[in-house]
C-alpha positions as CSV (number, residue, x, y, z in Angstrom):
1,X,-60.4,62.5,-72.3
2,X,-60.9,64.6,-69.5
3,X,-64.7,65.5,-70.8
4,X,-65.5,62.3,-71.9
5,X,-65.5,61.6,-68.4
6,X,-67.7,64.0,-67.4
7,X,-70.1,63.4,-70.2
8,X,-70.5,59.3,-68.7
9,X,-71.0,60.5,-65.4
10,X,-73.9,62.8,-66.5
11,X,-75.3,60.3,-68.5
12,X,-75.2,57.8,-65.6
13,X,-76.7,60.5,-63.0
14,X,-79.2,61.0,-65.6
15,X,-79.7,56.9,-65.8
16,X,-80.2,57.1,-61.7
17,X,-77.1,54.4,-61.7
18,X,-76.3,54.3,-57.7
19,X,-72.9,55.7,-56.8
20,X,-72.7,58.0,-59.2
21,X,-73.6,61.1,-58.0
22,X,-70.5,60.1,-55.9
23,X,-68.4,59.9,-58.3
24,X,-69.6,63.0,-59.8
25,X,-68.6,64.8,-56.8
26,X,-65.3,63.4,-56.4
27,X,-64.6,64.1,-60.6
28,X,-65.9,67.9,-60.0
29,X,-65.4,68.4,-56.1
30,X,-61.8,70.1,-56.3
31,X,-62.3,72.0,-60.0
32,X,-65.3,74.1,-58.2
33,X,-63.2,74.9,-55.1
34,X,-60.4,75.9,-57.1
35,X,-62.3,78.3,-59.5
36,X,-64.5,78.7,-56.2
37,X,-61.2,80.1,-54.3
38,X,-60.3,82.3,-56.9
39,X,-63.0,83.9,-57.8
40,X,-64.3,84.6,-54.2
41,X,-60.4,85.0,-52.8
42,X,-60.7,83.6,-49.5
43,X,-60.7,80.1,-48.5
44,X,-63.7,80.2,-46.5
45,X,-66.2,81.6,-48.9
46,X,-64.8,79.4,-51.3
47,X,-65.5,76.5,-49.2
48,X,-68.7,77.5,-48.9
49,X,-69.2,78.1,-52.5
50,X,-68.2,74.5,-53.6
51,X,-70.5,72.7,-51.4
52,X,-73.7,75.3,-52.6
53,X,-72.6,74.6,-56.3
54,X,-72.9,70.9,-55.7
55,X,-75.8,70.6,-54.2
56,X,-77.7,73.1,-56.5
57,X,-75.9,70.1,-59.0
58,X,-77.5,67.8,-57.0
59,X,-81.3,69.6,-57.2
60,X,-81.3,70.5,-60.5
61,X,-80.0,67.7,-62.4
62,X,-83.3,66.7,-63.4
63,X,-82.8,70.0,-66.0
64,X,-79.7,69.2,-67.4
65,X,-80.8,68.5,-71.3
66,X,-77.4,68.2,-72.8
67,X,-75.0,65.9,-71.0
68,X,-72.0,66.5,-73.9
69,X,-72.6,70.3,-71.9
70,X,-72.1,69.1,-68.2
71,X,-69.2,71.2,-67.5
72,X,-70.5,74.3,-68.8
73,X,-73.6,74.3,-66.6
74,X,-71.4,73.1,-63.9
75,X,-69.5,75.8,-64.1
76,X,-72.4,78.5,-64.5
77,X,-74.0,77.6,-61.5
78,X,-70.8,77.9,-59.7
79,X,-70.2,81.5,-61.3
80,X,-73.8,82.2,-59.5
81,X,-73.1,80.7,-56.6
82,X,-70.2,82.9,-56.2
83,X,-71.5,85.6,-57.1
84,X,-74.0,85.9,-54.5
85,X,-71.5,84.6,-51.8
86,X,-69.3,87.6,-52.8
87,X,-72.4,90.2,-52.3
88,X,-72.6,89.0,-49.1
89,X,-69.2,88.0,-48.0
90,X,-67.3,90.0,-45.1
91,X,-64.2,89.9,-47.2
92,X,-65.6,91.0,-50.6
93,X,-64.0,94.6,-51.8
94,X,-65.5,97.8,-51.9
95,X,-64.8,98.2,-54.9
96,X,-63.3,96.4,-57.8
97,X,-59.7,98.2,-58.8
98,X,-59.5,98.8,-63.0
99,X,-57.5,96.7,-64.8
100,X,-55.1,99.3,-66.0
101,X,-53.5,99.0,-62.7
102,X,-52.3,95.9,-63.6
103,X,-51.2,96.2,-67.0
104,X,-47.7,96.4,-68.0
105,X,-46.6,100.0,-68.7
106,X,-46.1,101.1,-72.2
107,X,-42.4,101.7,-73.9
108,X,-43.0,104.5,-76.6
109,X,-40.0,104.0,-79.0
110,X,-39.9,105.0,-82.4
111,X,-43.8,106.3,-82.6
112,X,-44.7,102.6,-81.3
113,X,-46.1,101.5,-78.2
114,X,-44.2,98.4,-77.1
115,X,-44.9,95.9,-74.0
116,X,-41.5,95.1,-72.0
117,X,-42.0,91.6,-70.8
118,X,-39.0,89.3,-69.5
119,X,-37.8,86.3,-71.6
120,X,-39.5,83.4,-69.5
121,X,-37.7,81.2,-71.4
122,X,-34.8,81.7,-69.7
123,X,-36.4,79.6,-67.3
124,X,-35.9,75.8,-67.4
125,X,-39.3,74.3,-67.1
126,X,-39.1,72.2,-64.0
127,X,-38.9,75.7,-62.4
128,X,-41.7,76.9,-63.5
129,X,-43.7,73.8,-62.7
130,X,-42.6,75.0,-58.5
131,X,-45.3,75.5,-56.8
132,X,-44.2,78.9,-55.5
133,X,-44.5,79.8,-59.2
134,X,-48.1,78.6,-58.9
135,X,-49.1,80.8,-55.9
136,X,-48.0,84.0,-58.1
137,X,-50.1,83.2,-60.2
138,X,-53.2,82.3,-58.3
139,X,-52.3,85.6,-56.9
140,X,-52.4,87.5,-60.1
141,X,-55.3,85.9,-60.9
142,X,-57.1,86.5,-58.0
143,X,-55.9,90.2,-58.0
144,X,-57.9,90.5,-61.0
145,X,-60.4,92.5,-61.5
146,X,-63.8,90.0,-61.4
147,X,-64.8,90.4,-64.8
148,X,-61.6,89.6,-66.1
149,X,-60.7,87.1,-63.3
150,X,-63.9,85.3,-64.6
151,X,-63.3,84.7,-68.1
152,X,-59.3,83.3,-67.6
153,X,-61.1,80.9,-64.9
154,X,-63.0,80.1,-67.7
155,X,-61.1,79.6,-70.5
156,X,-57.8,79.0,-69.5
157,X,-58.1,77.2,-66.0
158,X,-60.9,74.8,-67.0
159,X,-60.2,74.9,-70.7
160,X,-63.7,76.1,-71.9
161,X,-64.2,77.2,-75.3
162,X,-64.9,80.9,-76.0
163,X,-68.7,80.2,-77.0
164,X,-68.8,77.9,-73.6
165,X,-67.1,81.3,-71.5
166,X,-69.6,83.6,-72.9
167,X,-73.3,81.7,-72.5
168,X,-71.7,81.1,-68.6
169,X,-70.9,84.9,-68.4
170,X,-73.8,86.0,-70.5
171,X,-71.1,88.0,-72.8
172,X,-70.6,87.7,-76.5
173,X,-67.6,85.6,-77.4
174,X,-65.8,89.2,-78.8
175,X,-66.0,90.5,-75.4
176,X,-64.7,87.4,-73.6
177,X,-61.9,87.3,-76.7
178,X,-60.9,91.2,-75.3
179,X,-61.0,90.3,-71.6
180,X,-59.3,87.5,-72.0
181,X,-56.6,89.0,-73.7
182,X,-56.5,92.2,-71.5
183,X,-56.3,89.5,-68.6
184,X,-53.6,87.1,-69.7
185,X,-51.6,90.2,-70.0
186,X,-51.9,91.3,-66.6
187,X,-51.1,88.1,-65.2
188,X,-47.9,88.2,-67.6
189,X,-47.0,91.4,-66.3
190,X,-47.0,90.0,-62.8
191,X,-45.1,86.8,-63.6
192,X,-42.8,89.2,-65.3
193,X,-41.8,91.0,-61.8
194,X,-41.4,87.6,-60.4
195,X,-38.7,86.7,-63.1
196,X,-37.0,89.6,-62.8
197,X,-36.6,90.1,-59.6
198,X,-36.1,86.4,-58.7
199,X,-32.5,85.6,-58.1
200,X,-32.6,81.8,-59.5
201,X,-33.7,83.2,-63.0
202,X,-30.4,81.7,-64.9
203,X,-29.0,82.8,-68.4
204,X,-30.4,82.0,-71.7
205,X,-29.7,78.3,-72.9
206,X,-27.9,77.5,-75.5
């Protein structure tokens, strides 16, 4: 429902209906500062970052060909947008940390290699709807290394497809399939230390 959305307000921006630009910024205003603020990882640059993305949106309108692809090219110029504020940002790392400093560790058992990961079920769900549950894990995304951080922005935060992920990343869709996964574990593995060493984690249900 969501993208049918965006797909009438293209087609109206294309149309050159008043208001609609907008409402176009309004519809995509917060998405970009969210993915903006956790790909940069500060506020600031983030802010900066949304309002460059929409008005490059703004300028180059004209080019969009395929409205039913609004999001996607959305999206792409924001991933370029960022990426240049992050070349230039004070607060931009020296250097990117690998992701095997966030994977969980490895339990070798029996001649296998098992993941330990805590039951999250043993949550009820309103907890993990909290919204200090949230900040983990915006933090463990943003802790992320970029080119993982990127694709589970992507695909799991604003629900592109694979295909969609890798023409925005310039990646085939097998490597976006094997960051993605690599990713989604990390971020498991830090939600996991926040189960287990939160006090309010209660007993299995029955």
């Amino acid at each position: 429902m969501e993208r049918d959305t965006e797909v009438k307000l293209a087609r109206q921006l294309i149309a050159g209906e008043p208001e609609a630009f907008d409402r176009f910024v309004e519809h995509f205003r917060a998405k970009i500062f969210h993915y903006s603020w956790l790909m940069c990882g500060q506020r600031e640059d983030a802010e900066e970052v949304a309002q460059e993305t929409l008005l490059k949106v703004f300028e180059s309108f004209a080019h969009l060909r395929e409205p039913e692809r609004v999001r996607p090219w959305v999206f792409r110029i924001a991933k370029n947008a960022c990426l240049m504020k992050r070349r230039k940002s004070v607060f931009a790392p020296s250097q990117e940390l690998s992701l095997d400093e966030f994977l969980p560790a490895m339990n070798h058992e029996g001649g296998h290699a098992t993941i330990q990961i805590a039951d999250w079920s043993r949550l009820p769900d309103r907890q993990m709807l909290q919204s200090e549950m949230k900040e983990v894990l915006a933090r463990a995304i943003r802790e992320l290394p970029e080119n993982y951080r990127a694709v589970i922005l992507l695909r799991d935060m604003e629900e592109l497809s694979t295909l969609e992920t890798a023409q925005i990343l310039d990646l085939t869709e097998d490597v976006v399939k094997t960051r993605l996964h690599r990713a989604r574990l990390a971020v498991r593995q830090e939600l996991d230390e926040y189960l287990r060493t939160d006090s309010r984690v209660l007993p299995s249900r029955t």
